[in-house]
C-alpha positions in Angstrom: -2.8 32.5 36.4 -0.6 30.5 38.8 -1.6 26.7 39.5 -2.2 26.2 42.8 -2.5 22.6 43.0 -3.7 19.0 41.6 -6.4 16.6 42.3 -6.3 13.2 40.4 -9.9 12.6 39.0 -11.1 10.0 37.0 -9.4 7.7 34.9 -6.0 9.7 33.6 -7.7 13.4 34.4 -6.9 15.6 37.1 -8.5 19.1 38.1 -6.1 21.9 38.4 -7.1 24.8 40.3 -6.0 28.2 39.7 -5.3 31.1 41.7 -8.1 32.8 40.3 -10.8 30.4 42.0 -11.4 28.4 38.3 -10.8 24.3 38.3 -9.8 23.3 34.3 -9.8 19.2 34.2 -6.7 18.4 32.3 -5.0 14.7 30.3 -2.4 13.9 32.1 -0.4 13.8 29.2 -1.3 17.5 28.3 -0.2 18.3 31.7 3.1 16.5 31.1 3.5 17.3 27.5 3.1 20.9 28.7 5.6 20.7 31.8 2.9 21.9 34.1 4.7 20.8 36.9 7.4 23.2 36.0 6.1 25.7 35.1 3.1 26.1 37.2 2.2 29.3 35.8 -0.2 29.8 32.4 -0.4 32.7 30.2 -3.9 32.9 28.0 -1.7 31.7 25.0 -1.2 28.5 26.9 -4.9 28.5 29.0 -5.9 28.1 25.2 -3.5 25.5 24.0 -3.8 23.4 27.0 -7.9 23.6 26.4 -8.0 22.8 22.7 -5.2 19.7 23.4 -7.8 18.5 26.3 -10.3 18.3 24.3 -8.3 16.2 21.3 -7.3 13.9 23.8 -11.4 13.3 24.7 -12.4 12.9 21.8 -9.6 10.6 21.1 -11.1 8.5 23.9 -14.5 8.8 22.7 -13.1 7.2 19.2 -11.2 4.6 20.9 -14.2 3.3 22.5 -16.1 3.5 19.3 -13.8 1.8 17.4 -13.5 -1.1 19.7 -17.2 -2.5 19.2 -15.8 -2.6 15.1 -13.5 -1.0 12.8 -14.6 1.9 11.7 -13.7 4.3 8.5 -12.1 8.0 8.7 -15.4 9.0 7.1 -17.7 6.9 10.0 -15.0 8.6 13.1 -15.5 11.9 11.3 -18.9 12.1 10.9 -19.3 10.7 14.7 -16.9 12.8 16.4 -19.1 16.3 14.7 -21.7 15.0 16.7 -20.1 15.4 20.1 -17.9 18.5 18.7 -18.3 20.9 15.6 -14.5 22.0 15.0 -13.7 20.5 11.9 -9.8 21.2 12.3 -9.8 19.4 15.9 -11.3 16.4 14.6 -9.1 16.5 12.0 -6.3 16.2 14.6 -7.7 13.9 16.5 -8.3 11.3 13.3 -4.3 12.5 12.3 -3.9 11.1 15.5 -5.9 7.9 15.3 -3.9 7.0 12.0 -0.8 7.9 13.1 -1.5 5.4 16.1 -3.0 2.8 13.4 -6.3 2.9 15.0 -8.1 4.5 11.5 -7.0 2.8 8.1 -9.4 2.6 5.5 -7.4 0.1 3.6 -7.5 -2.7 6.4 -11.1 -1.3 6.8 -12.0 -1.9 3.5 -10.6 -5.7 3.4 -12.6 -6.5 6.6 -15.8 -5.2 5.8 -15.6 -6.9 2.6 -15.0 -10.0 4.4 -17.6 -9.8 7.2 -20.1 -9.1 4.5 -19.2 -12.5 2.3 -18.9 -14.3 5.5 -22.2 -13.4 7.3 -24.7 -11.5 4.7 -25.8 -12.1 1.1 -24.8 -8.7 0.1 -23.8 -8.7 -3.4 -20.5 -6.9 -4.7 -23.0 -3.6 -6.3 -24.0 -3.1 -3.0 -20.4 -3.7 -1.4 -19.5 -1.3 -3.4 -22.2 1.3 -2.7 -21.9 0.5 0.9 -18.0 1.4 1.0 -19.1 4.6 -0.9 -20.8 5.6 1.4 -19.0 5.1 4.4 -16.2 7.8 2.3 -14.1 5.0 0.9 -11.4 6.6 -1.8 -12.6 4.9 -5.3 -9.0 3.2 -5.9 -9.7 1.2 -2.5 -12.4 0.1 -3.3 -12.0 -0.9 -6.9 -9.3 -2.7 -5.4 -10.4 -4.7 -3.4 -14.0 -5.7 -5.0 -11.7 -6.6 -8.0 -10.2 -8.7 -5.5 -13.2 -11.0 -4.6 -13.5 -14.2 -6.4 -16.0 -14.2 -8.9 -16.4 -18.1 -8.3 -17.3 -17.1 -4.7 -20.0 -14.1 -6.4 -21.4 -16.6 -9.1 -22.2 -19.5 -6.6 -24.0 -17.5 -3.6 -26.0 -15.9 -6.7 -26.9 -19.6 -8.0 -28.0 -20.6 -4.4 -29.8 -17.7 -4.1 -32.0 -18.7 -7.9 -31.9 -21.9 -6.9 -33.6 -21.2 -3.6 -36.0 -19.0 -5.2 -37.3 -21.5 -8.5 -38.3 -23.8 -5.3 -39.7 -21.6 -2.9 -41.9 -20.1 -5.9 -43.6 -22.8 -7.2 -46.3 -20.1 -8.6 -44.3 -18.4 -10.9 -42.8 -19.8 -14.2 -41.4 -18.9 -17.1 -40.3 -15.5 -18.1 -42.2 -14.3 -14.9 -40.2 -16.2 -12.4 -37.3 -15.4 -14.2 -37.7 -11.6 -13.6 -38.7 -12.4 -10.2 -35.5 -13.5 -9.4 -33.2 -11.3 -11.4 -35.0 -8.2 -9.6 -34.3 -10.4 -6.0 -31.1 -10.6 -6.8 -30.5 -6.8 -7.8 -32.1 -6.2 -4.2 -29.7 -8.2 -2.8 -27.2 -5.8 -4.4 -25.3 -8.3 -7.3 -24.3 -6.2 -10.2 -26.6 -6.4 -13.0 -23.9 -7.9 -15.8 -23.6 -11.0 -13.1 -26.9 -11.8 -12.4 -27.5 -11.5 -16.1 -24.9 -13.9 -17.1 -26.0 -15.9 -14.7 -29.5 -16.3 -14.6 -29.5 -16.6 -18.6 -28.0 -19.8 -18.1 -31.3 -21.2 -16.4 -34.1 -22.8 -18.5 -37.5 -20.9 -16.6 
């Protein structure tokens, strides 16, 4: 298949059109990573390569703009990518890519949504914990970095929150207000050896 000639498309695309009547929309930077504009021939070997690069650079694109509304985790990129494509070993390359670029670090991840979280919720370090899980955290991050938070900071937002709730449950007293709380504050996702040491400090 000989190239016949380029037209510049959208953003950093261009259609090439082949002598054999098809139009493949190409990267730029496969076209020039390729020396397209040398060799302006392509074999199938190459028709394939050149397809399978294409399509790591857009989903590369597609991650970039994802991860600009908030960092994201290799796990989150991963499981969004598979939505748009189903070959695992592309996606692959294309969060290889994102690391290598320092777009996808689950480290700085990690620190930041711990942050955010202590900053702007009431989420307790359990449920930090779970969260991270979930979102395909390695275990040695996170035990890290929960380790990290100060337990100062844990033990006074779980004092607001049961000192908040003896006065907005006037109701309850006792041992009945007491498990009231302790269970609020499990919802609220504080590990149960805190709340405990905590809340037994309180005369209910």
């Amino acid at each position: 298949m000989k190239i016949i000639k380029y037209q510049k498309e959208k953003k950093n695309n261009y259609n090439v059109f082949l002598d054999n009547g098809e139009v493949i929309t190409l990267n730029e930077n496969v076209i020039t990573e390729n020396e397209l504009l040398l060799k302006k021939e392509i074999d199938n070997n190459l028709y394939n390569k050149l397809n399978i690069e294409n399509r790591i650079y857009e989903l590369y694109e597609i991650a970039i703009k994802y991860i600009n509304v908030r960092l994201r985790s290799i796990k989150e990129i991963k499981d969004y990518l598979l939505k748009k494509d189903n070959d695992i070993d592309i996606i692959n390359k294309v969060c290889d890519k994102l690391i290598k670029n320092k777009y996808l670090d689950d480290e700085i991840f990690t620190k930041a949504f711990i942050k955010d979280k202590l900053n702007f919720t009431t989420m307790g370090d359990y449920k930090l914990r779970k969260e991270l899980e979930r979102l395909g955290i390695d275990n040695n991050i996170i035990e890290e970095n929960i380790s990290n938070i100060d337990n100062n900071i844990l033990e006074e937002r779980i004092r607001k929150i049961i000192d908040k709730d003896i006065r907005t449950n006037k109701k309850y007293s006792g041992i009945n207000l007491k498990n009231k709380i302790y269970n609020h504050l499990l919802t609220q996702g504080y590990s149960k050896e805190k709340v405990i040491n905590i809340i037994n400090i309180y005369n209910f």
